[in-house]
Each structure stands twice: as structure tokens, then as C-alpha cells.
N, C-alpha and C positions, 0 to 999 in steps of 0.2 A: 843421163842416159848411160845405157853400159856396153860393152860391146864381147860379139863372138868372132872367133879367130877357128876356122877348122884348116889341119894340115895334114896331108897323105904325104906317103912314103913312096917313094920310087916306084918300086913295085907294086902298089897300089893295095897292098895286103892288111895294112895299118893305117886306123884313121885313130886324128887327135881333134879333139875340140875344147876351147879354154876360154873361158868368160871371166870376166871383171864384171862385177854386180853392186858396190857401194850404192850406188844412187837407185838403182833398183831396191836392195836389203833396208837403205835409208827409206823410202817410200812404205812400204811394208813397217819400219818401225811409227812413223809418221799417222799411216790411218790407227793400224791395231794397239798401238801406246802399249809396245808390247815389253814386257821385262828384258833384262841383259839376256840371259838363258831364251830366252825364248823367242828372241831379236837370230841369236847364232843359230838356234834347230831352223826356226823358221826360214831362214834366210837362207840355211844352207839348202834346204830341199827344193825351194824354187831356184837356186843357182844348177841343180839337178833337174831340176823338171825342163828349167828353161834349154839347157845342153839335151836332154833326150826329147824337148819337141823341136828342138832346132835340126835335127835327126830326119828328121818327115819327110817325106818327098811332095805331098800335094798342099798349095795354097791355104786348102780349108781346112786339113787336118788339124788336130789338137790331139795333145795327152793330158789326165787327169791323173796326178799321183797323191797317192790319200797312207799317211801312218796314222795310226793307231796302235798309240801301246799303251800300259799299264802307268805310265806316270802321269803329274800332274798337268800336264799341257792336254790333253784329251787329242781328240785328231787334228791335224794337220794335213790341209789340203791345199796342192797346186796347180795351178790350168795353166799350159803353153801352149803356145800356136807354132804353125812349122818355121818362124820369122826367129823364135826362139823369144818373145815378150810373153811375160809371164804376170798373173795373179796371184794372191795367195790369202791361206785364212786361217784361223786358229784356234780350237775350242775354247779354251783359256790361255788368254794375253798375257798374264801376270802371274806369272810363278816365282817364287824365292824361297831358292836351296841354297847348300852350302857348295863352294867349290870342290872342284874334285879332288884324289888325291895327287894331282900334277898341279896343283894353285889355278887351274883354267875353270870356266865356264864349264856346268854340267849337264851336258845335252844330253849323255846319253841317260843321267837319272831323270831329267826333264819329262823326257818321249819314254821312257821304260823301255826293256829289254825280253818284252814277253807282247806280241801280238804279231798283227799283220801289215806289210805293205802291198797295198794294191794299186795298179798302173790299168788306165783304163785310152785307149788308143782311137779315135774317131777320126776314121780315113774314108767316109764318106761312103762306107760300104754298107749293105741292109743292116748289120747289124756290127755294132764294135767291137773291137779285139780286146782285152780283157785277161789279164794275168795276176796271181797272186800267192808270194811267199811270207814266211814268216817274218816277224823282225829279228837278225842274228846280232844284232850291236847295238841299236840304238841311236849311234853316229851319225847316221845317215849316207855319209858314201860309200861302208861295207853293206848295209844294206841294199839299195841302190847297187851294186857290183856282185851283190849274191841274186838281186831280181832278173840281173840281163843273162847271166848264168844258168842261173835254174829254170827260169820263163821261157826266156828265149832263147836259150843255147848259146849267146853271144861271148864267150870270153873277154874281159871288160876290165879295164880298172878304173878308176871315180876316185876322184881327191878333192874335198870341198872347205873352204874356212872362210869363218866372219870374225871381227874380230872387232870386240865393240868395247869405246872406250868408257873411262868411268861416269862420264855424263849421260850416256846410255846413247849416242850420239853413233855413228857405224864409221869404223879408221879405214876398212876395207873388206871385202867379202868376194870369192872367186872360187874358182874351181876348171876342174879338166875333166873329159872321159878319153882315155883310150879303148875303143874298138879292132878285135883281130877276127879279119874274115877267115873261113873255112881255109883258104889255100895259103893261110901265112905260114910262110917256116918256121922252122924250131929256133933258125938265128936269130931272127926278129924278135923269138917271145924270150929272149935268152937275154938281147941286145936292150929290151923295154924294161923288165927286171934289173940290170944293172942301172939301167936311166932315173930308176924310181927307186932306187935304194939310196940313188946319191942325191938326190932331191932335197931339197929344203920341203918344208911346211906351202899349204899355198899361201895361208898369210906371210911368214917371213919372206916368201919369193917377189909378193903384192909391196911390203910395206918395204923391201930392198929398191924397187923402182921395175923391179920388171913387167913390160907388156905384155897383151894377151898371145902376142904372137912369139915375143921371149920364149914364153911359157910352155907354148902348146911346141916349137921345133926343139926348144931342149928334151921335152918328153920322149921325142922321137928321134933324137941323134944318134947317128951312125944307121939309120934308115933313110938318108939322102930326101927328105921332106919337104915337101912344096905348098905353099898355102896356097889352097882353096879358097877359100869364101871369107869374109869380112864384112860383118854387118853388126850397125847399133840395133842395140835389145833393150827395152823399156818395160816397165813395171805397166800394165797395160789393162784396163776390166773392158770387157766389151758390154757391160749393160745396159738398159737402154727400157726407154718408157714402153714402147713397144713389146720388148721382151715381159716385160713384168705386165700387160694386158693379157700375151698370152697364157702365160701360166696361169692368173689368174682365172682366163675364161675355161680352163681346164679342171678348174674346181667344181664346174658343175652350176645347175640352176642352183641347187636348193641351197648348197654354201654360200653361195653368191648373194643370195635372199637373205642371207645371215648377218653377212657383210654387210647390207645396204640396212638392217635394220637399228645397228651398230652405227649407224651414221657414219658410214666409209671406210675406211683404212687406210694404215701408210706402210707402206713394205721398204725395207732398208735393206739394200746389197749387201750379203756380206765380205762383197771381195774389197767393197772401196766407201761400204758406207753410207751411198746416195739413197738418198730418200726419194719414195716417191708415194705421194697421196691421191688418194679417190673419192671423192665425195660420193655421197648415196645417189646422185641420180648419174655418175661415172659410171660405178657399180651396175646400177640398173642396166644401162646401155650394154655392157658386157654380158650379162644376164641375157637380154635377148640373142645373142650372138651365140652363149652357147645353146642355145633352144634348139639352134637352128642347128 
């Protein structure tokens, strides 16, 4: 399991939120048998995705965040729920590049430096909220910090790291966002600046011993910070046999007739993997259902 730690500031102008995700990032390397590079992009954006649905205010809410860029990873897609338990998926698992030129993991050649991130927000409203910038780094947490920015006008900062050892095995994976509402002072963004200049790495901070909550009230020191909320976060697919009848009966008769003549089908999630099969007279029954 992993956990989130969110902390406000006295005056209530600044919020922090900082998660620890190894055993989440390890799950994700687990299903997608995914290369080192592609263990650290991946793992970083559901450490992001999970902090910006843990953000949510209703139950049922989720956010979908999807990159797409120009390298060999293809897209990259994450789904959190407002609990902050997160899925994730990846066009291609297995990429091998050369290190950067800092000797680390190259995510940002990995994910490319030339497309778009989209964040897609279902709060249970007719119709979902939906934002979309370019990719400006690659990294993932300058991007992610130029979405909440440009999308949503949020003044933001996002710090994320995985950091995966040579057996492709995950040593640690984390991250923060700091949030400043409309009425924060110029102290505070002056005071958060100096907090993040003297910062370590999140991994050196992770693989130092410090907790999520360590984490998230040093962000925010000399804002007099009080933690909020604390809650375990999981690596988490909601799919379900059910789900995958509906989709299917939304295919229509005449596909559905296609399927049954193919002597069934098996659909495979792609957030976790599961299989699930329908034999031709399965098919058929769903068949009359969408008739109807």
C-alpha cells in the first residue's frame, strides 16, 4: 500500500499533498513488465495522477491524465479516484535508451518532448471537465505544474521520483504538489520558493528515511502547517465482468453477430490484465439486450 499525507498552512492559503507510491509503482511494474525508463515515466504520472485525484471533493469523482508525446513509450494513461488509488497503462512497456546526460533514467527521451497532456475530470456532472496543454519537458512534474497553471489557473508546484534499482525491482517512488489559492500572499509564495530551493530530490528525501508527512510540512515550513488528511492509497482497477458486458452490448447487434460467429471473445483490461471470455451463446444473450 502507499500512502497520502495532505497539509495546509495556518492561513489556510497553501495546501501540500505528498505521497509515497513504491508498492503502488512496484504493481504497475508487476502487471506491465515494464522496462527501467518506463517503470520511472510511468510510475511518476500515476504518483501525479493519484495526488490530483486525491484533490476531488466527491466520492465518485475520478481524473484521467493521458501523455502523449513523440517518444518510444506511445501514451501513457492514468485513472484516480477522489481516495487517491490509482491505475495505469502504457503503449509500449519496453523501451531501451541510453541514459541521460546526468547518468539517470531518461524519461524525458522516453515520453518525448513535443505533444500533449490531457486531464480529463468526472465529478459526476452531464458532462466532464476536460483540459489540455502541451507537453513542455517531458519529466512529467513540469508538465503536470504547467497543466494546473495554464488549465486551470492554479499556481502549482509537482515534484515526483521513482527510482528503480538495477534488477528493475522499484527502491522507492513519491512525490508532492503544492497548491496556492487565489488569496495567498506574496510571503507564502516567496516562503515556498526558498522551501523548494533547499529541498533534496524526492527520491534522496524517500531513500533518506523521510515520511510522507516529513515531506509534505517541510514543503511548507514557516507557514505554520497542519496536516489534514492521511490516507493508504493503492494501485487499484475497478474492472469488472459487468463492466466489460456493458461495453460490449454497446457494440451494437450487427458486431455483436460478428463476435458470436468467431465463436466468442476474450477482452483483456488493459489497466490490470484480467481476462475476460464469452462464449457465442454469452455473445448472443448480450445481442438481444442490445436489440432492445
Amino acid at each position: 500500500m502507499g500512502r497520502i499525507v495532505r497539509t495546509l498552512s495556518k492561513d489556510a492559503s497553501v495546501v501540500c499533498s505528498a505521497i509515497e507510491g513504491k508498492d503502488i509503482v512496484s504493481r504497475i511494474e508487476e502487471i506491465h513488465k515494464t522496462s527501467a525508463v518506463v517503470t520511472a515515466g510511468l510510475g511518476r504520472l500515476a504518483m501525479a495522477t493519484s495526488l490530483l485525484g486525491f484533490g476531488l471533493k466527491g466520492e465518485k469523482d475520478s481524473v484521467t491524465v493521458r501523455m502523449a508525446g513523440d517518444g518510444p513509450t506511445g501514451a501513457l494513461i492514468c485513472v484516480a479516484d477522489s481516495f487517491g488509488n490509482v491505475k495505469a497503462y502504457v503503449q509500449n512497456p519496453i523501451v531501451e535508451i541510453p541514459l541521460n546526460d546526468k547518468g539517470k533514467l531518461d524519461v524525458k527521451g522516453a515520453i518525448g518532448t513535443q505533444g500533449t497532456l490531457s486531464v480529463v475530470k468526472d465529478l459526476g456532472l452531464k458532462e466532464p471537465y476536460s483540459g489540455q496543454v502541451p507537453i513542455v519537458s517531458g519529466e512529467v512534474a513540469e508538465d503536470i505544474t504547467s497543466y494546473l497553471a495554464l488549465s486551470e489557473q492554479v499556481p502549482s508546484v509537482c515534484a515526483l521520483g521513482v527510482l528503480v534499482n538495477p534488477d528493475l525491482t522499484v527502491n522507492c517512488a513519491g512525490g508532492f504538489l503544492i497548491q496556492l489559492l487565489p488569496f495567498a500572499p506574496e510571503e507564502a509564495i516567496d516562503i515556498i520558493e526558498r522551501n523548494i530551493n533547499s529541498m533534496k530530490s524526492v527520491t534522496e528525501m524517500l531513500s533518506d528515511g523521510l515520511t510522507v508527512e516529513q515531506i509534505a510540512m517541510k514543503a511548507l515550513e514557516g507557514l505554520e502547517p497542519n496536516v489534514l488528511d492521511d490516507f493508504e492509497v493503492n494501485y487499484r482497477c475497478d474492472c469488472s465482468r459487468a463492466r466489460v458486458e456493458k461495453a460490449l452490448v454497446s457494440l451494437g447487434k450487427k458486431d455483436l453477430a460478428e463476435l458470436e460467429k468467431d465463436g466468442g471473445t476474450e477482452v483483456n483490461c488493459q489497466f490490470c490484465e484480467k481476462k475476460y471470455h464469452f462464449t457465442p451463446e454469452e455473445i448472443r444473450t448480450l445481442a438481444e439486450e442490445a436489440q432492445r
